[in-house]
C-alpha angles and dihedrals in degrees: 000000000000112000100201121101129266122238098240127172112252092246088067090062125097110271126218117196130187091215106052117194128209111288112222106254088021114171110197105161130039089036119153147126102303091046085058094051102040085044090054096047078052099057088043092062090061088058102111093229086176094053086062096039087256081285096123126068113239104285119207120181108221104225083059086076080061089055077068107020117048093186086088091176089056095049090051085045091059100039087060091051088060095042088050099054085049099251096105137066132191120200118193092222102199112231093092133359098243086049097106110165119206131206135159122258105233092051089052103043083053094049099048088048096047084051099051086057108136093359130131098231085047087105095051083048100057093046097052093049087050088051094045115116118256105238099028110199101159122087105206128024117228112236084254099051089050093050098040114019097041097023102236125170118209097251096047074055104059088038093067085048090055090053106044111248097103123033134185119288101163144311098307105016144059138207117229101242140188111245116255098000106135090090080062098050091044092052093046095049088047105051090046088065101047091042090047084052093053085055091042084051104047117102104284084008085270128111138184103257092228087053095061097041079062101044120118103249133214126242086263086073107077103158127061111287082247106058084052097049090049089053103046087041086044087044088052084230085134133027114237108214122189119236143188079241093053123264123345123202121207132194112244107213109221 
């Protein structure tokens, strides 16, 4: 997967507003570590596993969980929790540096496996994954901690680059990264836009929520209508404004 950054339009970028409004689906009381969870399994079942062959582990963006729980500190509390207790991964996936991608372990560790099936760098796979800390909490390996912690060769090196799992960072340091996710990242960012056009479209660049979910997509939108609203309300790209007829998006212009 390419590591540079995409060029994309400001509006594309995670928001962050003084005045928060009420997010559709906000919890702000009762909160607490089994909320996060179960919201986060939620979100994963809107993952489009077909779309990807079944070949990618369930991706979440964290700032979706923000599009339910308004308490974001508590939502980043309790993801570290997880990722402490080595259930939970988070990827930097690239395209903006607020875009942190979360899977579970176990999910990723399956997939990457499943996907090294008859390939020669199967063997350095499985080695790293067996030499990844658990739990993993950190999001990219130093050069040095890659030659003398986990006992790396350059060549081992270049061959996990080669399968996906690490990816430049820079010169002397490499993400972790989920194999053959870039499809991923190209139809996320481009389904964002088109939903957040329909919004911008709509009559007072606002919509009812349940009238977009509803709404018949182009072939720019490749993942559920869900996954996209909780990311544009989670992203804070539109305001999400209760109302008697149930909850209204608005485009925020940048």
């Amino acid at each position: 997967m390419n590591r540079k950054r995409a060029l994309i339009s400001d509006s594309f970028k995670v928001k962050r507003f003084r005045n928060e409004t009420q997010k559709f689906g906000a919890v702000s009381k009762g909160d607490g570590p089994t909320d996060i969870r179960s919201t986060l399994e939620t979100l994963m079942t809107l993952f489009p596993r077909k779309l990807f062959n079944d070949s990618l582990p369930q991706i979440v963006m964290k700032h979706q969980l923000y599009s339910i729980h308004n308490d974001k500190t508590l939502v980043d509390k309790e993801l570290n929790k997880l990722r402490e207790q080595g259930e939970l991964l988070m990827f930097q996936l690239g395209f903006d540096a607020d875009a942190f991608g979360l899977v579970f372990a176990s999910d990723f560790k399956a997939k990457v496996l499943a996907g090294e099936d008859g390939r020669a760098t199967r063997a350095t796979v499985e080695k790293f994954l067996e030499r990844l800390p658990s739990p993993c909490t950190e999001l990219s390996f130093s050069k040095d901690k890659m030659l003398k912690e986990f006992r790396f060769t350059d060549s081992e090196i270049t061959q996990l680059v080669k399968s996906g799992v690490l990816t430049v960072r820079d010169a002397g340091s490499w993400w972790l990264s989920i194999p053959n996710s870039g499809k991923f990242t190209k139809y996320f960012i481009q389904g964002r836009k088109a939903v957040l056009n329909m919004v911008k479209k709509s009559k007072y660049s606002e919509v009812l929520k349940t009238e977009l979910e509803e709404r018949r997509t182009t072939s720019h939108v490749k993942f559920q209508m869900k996954y996209h609203i909780h990311d544009i309300v989670g992203a804070e790209l539109v305001e999400s404004i209760p109302t008697t007829s149930g909850t209204l998006l608005r485009f925020v212009d940048s």
